[in-house]
C-alpha positions as CSV (number, residue, x, y, z in Angstrom):
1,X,105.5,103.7,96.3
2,X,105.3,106.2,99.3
3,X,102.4,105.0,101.6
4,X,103.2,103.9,105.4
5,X,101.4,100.7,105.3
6,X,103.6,99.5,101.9
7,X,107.1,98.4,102.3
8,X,109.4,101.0,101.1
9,X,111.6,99.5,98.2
10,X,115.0,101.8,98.6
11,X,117.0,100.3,95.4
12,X,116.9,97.4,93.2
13,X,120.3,95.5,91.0
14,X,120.0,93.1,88.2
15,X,122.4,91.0,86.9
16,X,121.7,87.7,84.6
17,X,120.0,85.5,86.8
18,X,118.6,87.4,89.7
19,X,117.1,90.7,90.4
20,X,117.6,92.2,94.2
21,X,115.6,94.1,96.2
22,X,116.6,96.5,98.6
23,X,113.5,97.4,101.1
24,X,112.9,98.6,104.2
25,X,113.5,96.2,107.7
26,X,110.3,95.2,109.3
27,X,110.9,94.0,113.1
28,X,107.8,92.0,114.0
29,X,105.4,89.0,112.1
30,X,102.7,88.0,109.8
31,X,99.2,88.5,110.7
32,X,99.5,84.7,109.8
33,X,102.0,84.0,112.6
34,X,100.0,86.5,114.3
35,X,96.3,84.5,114.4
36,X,98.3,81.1,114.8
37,X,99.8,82.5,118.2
38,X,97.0,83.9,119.2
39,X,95.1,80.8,119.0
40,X,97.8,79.2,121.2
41,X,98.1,81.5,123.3
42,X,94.4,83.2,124.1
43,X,92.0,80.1,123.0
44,X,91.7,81.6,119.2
45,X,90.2,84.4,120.1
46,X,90.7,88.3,118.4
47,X,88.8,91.3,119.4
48,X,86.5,92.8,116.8
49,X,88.4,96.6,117.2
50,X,92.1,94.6,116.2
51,X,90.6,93.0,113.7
52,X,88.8,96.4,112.1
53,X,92.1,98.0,112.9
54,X,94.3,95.8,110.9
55,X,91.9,95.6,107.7
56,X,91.3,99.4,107.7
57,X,95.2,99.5,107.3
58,X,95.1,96.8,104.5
59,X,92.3,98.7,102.7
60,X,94.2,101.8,102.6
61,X,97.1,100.4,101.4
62,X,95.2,98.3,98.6
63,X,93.2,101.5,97.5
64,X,96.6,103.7,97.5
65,X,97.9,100.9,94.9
66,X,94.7,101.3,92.8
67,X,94.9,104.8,92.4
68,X,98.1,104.0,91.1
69,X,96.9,101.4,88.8
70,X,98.5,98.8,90.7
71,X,97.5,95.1,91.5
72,X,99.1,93.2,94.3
73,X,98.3,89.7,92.9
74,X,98.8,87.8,95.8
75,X,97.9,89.7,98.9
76,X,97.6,87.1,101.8
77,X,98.1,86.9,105.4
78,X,101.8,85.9,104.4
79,X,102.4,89.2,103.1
80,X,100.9,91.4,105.6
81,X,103.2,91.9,108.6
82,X,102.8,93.4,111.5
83,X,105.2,96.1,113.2
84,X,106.5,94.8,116.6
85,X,106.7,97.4,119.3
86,X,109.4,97.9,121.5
87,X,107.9,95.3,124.0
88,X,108.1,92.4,121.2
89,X,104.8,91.5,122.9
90,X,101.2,91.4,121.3
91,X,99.8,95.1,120.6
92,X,96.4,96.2,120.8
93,X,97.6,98.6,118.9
94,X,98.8,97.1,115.1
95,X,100.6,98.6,112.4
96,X,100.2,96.9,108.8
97,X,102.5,97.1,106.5
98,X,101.7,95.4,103.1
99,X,105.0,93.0,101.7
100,X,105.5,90.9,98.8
101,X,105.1,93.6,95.9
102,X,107.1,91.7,93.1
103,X,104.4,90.1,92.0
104,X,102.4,93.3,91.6
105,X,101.3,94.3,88.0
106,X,100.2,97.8,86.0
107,X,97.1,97.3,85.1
108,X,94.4,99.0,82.5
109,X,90.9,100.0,83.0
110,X,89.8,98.7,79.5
């Protein structure tokens, strides 16, 4: 998969009991960890632009998947992190990036 909001999987190994995964290293959170501190920290509440920024992202990843005939299976707020910049503070500015593929399937239109 080659799309910037989809963690880029490099090279994968298998032996008997395991299969590993070599991907791409995402400095930053979960949108879940995200909306938690948030709560903490600002008295739960998120701008309507952040939040329209961050699903935009999501929905361009999902669809990029779809054209590919591709299902997530268990997209979540777990498996949506959030690029930390430089600061490691809060942006106002998020990047998605979409984790958590290895439960994806191919699927069929029929």
């Amino acid at each position: 998969l080659d799309h910037p909001h989809i963690v880029r999987l490099f090279e994968w190994y298998e032996d008997k009991k395991h299969i590993y995964l070599v991907m791409d290293f995402i400095r930053g959170g979960t949108l879940r960890d995200t909306v938690l501190d948030l709560q903490t920290l600002k008295n739960g509440t998120l701008k309507e632009e952040w939040i329209r920024k961050v699903m935009r992202q999501v929905l361009e990843a999902m669809a990029y998947c779809h054209r590919l005939r591709l299902v997530h299976r268990d997209l979540k707020d777990e498996n949506i992190m959030l690029l930390q910049k430089d600061s490691g503070t809060f942006s106002s500015d998020p990047f998605v990036v979409i984790i958590d593929l290895g439960v994806a399937e191919m699927f069929s239109l029929s």
